[in-house]
C-alpha positions in Angstrom: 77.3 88.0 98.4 80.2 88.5 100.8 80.0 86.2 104.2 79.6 88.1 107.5 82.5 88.3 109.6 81.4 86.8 113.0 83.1 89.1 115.4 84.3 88.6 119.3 82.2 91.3 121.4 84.4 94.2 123.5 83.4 92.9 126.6 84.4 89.2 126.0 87.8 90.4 124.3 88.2 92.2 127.3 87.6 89.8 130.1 90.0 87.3 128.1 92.3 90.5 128.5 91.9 90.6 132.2 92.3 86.7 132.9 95.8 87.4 130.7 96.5 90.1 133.2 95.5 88.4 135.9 97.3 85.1 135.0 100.6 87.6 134.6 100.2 88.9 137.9 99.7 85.6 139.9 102.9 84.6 138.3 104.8 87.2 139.7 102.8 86.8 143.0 103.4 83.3 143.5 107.0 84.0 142.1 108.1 86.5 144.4 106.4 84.3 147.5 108.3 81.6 146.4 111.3 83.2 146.1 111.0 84.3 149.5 110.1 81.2 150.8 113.2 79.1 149.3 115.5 81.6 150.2 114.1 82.5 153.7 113.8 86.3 152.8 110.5 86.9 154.8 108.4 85.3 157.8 105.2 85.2 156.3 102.2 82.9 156.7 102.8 81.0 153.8 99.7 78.4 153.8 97.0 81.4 153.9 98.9 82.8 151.0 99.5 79.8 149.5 95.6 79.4 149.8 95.0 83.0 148.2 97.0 82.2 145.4 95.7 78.6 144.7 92.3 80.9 145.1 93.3 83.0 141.9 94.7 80.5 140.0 91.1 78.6 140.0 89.5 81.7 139.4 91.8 81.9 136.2 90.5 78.3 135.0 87.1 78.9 135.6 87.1 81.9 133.7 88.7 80.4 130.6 86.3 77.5 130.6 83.8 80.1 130.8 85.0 82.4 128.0 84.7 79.2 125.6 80.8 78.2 126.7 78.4 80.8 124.7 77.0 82.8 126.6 77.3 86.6 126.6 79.6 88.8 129.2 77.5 91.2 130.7 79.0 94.4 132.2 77.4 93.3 135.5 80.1 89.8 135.2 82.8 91.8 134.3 82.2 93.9 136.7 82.3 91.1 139.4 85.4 89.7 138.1 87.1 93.2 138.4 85.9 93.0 142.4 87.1 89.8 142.8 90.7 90.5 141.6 90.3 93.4 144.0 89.6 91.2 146.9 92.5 89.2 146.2 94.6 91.2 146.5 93.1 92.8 149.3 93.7 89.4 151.1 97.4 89.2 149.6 98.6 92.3 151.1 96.9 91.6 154.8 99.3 88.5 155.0 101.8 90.9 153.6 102.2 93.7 155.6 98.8 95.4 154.9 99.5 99.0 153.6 103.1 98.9 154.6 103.2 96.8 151.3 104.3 98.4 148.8 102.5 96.6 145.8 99.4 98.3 147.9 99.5 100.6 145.1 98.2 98.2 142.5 94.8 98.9 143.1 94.7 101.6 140.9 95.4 98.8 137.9 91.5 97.1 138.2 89.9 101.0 138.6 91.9 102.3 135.6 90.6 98.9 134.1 86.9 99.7 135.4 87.1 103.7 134.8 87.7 102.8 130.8 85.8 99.6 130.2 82.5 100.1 132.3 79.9 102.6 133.5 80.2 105.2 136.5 77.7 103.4 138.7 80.4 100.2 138.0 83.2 102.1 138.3 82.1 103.9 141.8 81.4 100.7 143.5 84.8 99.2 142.4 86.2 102.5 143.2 84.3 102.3 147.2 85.1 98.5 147.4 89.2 99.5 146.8 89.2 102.5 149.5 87.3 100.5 151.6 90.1 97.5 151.7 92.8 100.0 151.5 91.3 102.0 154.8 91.2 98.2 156.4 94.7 97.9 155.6 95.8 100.4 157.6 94.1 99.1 160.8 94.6 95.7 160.6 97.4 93.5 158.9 100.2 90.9 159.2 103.3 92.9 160.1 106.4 92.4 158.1 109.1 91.2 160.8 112.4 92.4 159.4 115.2 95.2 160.1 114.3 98.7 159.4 117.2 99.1 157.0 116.0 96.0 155.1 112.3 97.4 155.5 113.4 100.3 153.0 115.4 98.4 150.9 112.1 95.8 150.1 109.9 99.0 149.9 111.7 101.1 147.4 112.3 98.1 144.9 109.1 96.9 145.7 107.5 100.4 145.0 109.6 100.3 141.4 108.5 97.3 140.5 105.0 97.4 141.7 105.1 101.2 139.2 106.7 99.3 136.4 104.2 96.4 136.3 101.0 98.6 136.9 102.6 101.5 134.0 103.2 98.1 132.1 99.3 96.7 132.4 97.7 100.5 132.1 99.7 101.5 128.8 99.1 98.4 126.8 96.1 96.0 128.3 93.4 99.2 129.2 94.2 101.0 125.7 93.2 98.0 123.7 90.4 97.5 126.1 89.1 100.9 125.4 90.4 100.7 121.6 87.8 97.2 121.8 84.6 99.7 123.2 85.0 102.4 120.6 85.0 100.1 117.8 81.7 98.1 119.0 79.9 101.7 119.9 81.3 102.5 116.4 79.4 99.4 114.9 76.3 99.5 117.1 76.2 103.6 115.6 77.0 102.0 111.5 73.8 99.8 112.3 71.7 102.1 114.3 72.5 104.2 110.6 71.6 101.3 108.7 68.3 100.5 110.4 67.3 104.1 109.6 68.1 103.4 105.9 66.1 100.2 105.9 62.9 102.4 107.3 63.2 105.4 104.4 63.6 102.5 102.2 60.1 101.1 103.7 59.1 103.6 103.5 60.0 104.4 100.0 59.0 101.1 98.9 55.4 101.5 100.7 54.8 105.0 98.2 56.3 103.0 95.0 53.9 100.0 95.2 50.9 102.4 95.6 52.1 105.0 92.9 52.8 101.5 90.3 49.2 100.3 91.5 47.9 103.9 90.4 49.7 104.4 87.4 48.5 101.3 85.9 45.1 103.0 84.6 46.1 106.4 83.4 48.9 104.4 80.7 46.5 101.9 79.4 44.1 105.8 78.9 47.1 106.9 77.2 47.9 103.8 75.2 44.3 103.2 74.0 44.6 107.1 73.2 47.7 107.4 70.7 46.3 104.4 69.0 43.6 106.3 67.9 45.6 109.3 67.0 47.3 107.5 65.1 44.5 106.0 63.2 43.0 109.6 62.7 46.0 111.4 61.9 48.0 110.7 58.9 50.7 113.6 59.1 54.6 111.6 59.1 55.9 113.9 61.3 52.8 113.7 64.2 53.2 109.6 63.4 56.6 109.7 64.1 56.3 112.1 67.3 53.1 109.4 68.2 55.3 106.4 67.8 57.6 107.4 70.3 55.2 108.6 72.6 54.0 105.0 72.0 56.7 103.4 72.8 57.7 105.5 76.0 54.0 104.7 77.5 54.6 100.4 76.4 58.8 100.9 78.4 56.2 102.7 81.8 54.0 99.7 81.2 56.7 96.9 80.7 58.8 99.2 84.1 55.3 98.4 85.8 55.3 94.8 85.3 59.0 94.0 86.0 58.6 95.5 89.4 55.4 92.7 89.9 57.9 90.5 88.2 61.2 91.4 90.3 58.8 91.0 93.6 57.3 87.9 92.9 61.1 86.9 92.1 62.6 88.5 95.8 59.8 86.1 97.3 60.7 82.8 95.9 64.9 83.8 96.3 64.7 83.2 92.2 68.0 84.6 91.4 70.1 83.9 88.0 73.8 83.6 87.6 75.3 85.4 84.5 77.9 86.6 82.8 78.6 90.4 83.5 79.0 91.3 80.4 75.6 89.8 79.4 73.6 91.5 82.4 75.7 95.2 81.5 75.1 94.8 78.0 71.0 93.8 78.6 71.1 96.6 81.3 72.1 99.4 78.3 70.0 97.8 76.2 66.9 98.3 78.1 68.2 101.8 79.3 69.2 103.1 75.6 64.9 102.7 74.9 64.4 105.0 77.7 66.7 106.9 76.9 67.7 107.5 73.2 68.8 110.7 72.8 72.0 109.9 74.7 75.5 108.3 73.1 77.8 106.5 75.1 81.3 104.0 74.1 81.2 100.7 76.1 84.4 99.2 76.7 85.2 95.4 78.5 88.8 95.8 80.1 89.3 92.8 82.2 91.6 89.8 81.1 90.7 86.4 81.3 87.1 85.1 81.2 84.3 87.6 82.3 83.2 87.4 85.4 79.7 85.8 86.7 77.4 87.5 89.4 73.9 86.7 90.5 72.4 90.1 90.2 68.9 90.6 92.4 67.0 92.7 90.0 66.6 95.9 92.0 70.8 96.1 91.2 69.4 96.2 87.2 67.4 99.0 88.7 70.3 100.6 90.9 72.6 100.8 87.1 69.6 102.3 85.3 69.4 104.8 88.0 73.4 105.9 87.8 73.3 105.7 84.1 70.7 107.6 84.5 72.5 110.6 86.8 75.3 110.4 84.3 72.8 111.2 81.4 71.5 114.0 83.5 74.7 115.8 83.7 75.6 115.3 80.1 73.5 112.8 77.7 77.0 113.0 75.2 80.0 110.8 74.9 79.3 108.5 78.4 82.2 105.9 78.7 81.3 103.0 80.2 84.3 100.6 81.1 83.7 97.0 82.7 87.0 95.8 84.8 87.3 93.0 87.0 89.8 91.7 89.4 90.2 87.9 91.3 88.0 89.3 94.1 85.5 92.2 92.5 83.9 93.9 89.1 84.2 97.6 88.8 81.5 99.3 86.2 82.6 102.9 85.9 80.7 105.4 84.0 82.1 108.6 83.1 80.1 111.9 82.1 81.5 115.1 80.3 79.5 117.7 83.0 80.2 120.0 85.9 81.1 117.5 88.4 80.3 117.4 91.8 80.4 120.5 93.8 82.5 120.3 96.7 79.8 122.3 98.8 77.5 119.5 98.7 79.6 116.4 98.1 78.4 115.1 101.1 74.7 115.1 101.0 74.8 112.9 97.8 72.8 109.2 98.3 70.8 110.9 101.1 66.9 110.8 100.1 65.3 113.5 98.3 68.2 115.6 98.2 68.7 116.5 94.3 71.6 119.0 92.6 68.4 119.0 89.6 65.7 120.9 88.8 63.5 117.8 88.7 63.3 115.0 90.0 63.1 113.4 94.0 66.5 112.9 95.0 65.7 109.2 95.5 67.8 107.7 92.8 71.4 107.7 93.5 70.3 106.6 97.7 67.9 103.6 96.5 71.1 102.5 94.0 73.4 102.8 97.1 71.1 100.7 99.1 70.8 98.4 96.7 74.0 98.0 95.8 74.9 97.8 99.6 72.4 95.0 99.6 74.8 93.0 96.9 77.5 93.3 99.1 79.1 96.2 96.7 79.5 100.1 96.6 78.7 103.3 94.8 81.6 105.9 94.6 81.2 109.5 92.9 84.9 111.6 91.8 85.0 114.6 90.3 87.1 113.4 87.2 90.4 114.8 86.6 89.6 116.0 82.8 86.7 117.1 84.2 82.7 115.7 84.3 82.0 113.2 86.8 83.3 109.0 87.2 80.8 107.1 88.9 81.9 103.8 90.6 80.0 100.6 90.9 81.9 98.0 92.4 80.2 94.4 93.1 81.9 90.8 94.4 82.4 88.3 91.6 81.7 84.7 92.0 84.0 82.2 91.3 85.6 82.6 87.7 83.6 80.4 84.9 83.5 80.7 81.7 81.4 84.0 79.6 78.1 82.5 78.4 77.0 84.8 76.0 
């Protein structure tokens, strides 16, 4: 079985985004005060800003010892962590020269942030807390003393670096951030998908155990039946014709009780390892009884030892089925090749039939949707779920030379020797 890859969620990659951002800008903050402090640029009141900024870098620590604890980051935290920022810098730019500032405009960088990373109702009340501070600003804030001429200077450097920054911030920190979203609303829809499966499979599963409880009766009719034909009847050719019939009714029979068998086995975990080539070859076998009127060439092209798997036995029941499909199309000439690599086994089985129409390529594996005249359609979706199950997958090509190549592929265990 392959290990589950334990996965950061969007909204704690993203808040470890922010406190990056947020670390970036109180260095240039505390940068650009201090410059202006040592060099006796500005007359500011540099112990409230001094405060702010010791403010934001505490806010910085807590959140990084935060991000390593367990706990969850709700939309409502980041959310809060968004307005703080926002106050911040509220309280930055009033000791600064309030809207006169010109790094007033980087409180579109936290609503971009907010507009891509959380909901409207989120994204209004950032939105109202940031025109609310900026509306302030205009009314009331620490005057910049300076010359006019060195007023405009400040504010058209200031207003390019304040555009370079927040261009900076918006192109590459909010993409990922949205990037992070669509892939976790893109896993949330692949398991919403495969918690439907696992209900048609219930309920699939439900229907089998009742139809295998029922059909137990009507074969041991049929069974008792042909043995009395056949002890009445002497013709060769209606002995031969009974003897299969025989033998089809004892493969339902023995079908019935490996499915008790493979049950009471799923319940105790009971499991085997073996060799690949032992398991396909068993697997034909069993599936040449059922069905005999079809040929097939097997072939084992992997070097080195075969490979060893612990196959559940509903994947014994997933190869019948494709082996099965392949028959379907044409019972003549199947080739069935084993390969292997360091990391995977590939079983492919190749048919000699009509292929797979293009039209309806991509309803196959969904249930009881069938390209045949009989049948349920349940086959070819149960062997993908099962095979899914094992940690492998089920491909179907329309074969170059025509007919169709089927595709099993399943993780190997670690290489051992071929116990045959």
């Amino acid at each position: 079985m392959l290990a589950p890859v334990q996965l950061l969620s969007a909204s704690r990659q993203n808040l470890w985004r922010l406190s990056l951002i947020r670390i970036l800008v109180l260095a240039a903050q505390a940068g650009s005060v201090g410059i202006a402090y040592l060099f006796d640029l500005l007359t500011l009141p540099w112990l409230p800003l001094a405060l702010i900024l010791a403010v934001s870098a505490v806010l910085c620590l807590l959140t990084a010892v935060r991000l390593r604890g367990p706990w969850p980051v709700t939309e409502l935290e980041y959310a809060a962590q968004l307005g703080c920022d926002l106050l911040i810098h509220s309280l930055l730019l009033y000791f600064s020269g309030g809207s006169t500032n010109p790094f007033v405009s980087y409180y579109l960088v936290p609503l971009t942030i907010a507009a891509a990373t959380l909901p409207w109702l989120y994204s209004m009340l950032l939105s109202g807390l940031a025109l609310s501070g900026y509306t302030l600003l205009l009314i009331w804030y620490h005057p910049l003393e300076m010359p006019l001429a060195q007023r405009e200077t400040l504010l058209i450097y200031g207003m390019w670096l304040n555009f370079a920054l927040s261009a900076a911030f918006i192109t590459f920190f909010v993409v990922r951030m949205a990037v992070a979203l669509r892939s976790q609303d893109r896993l949330q829809a692949e398991r919403r998908e495969e918690g439907l499966r696992d209900q048609q499979l219930l309920a699939v599963a439900t229907q089998a155990a009742g139809a295998a409880h029922e059909l137990g009766t009507p074969l041991a009719t049929m069974s008792v039946l042909i043995k009395e034909l056949r002890r009445e009847h002497k013709d060769p050719l209606l002995q031969e014709d009974l003897a299969v019939l025989q033998e089809q009714v004892m493969l339902c029979k023995d079908t019935l009780q490996q499915l008790v068998r493979a049950a009471e086995a799923n319940r105790r975990q009971a499991v085997e390892e073996q060799s690949a080539h032992a398991w396909l070859e068993a697997a034909l076998s069993r599936w040449h009884l059922m069905r005999p009127e079809a040929s097939y060439r097997y072939q084992r092209l992997g070097q080195g030892s075969t490979p060893r798997l612990a196959p559940p036995p509903d994947l014994t029941q997933a190869l019948l089925n494709l082996l099965n499909n392949a028959a379907d199309a044409c019972p003549d000439d199947l080739d069935i090749r084993l390969d292997w690599t360091a990391l995977e086994l590939c079983i492919s089985i190749r048919d000699h039939g009509a292929g797979v129409p293009l039209a309806i390529a991509e309803q196959l594996g969904k249930p009881f949707f069938t390209t045949k005249g009989k049948g349920f359609g349940l086959g070819l979706f149960l062997s993908q779920a099962s095979v899914t199950r094992a940690g492998g997958s089920v491909k179907l090509y329309n074969h170059e030379d025509g007919g169709t190549l089927t595709e099993l592929r399943l993780p190997r265990l670690a290489p051992g020797e071929d116990h045959e």
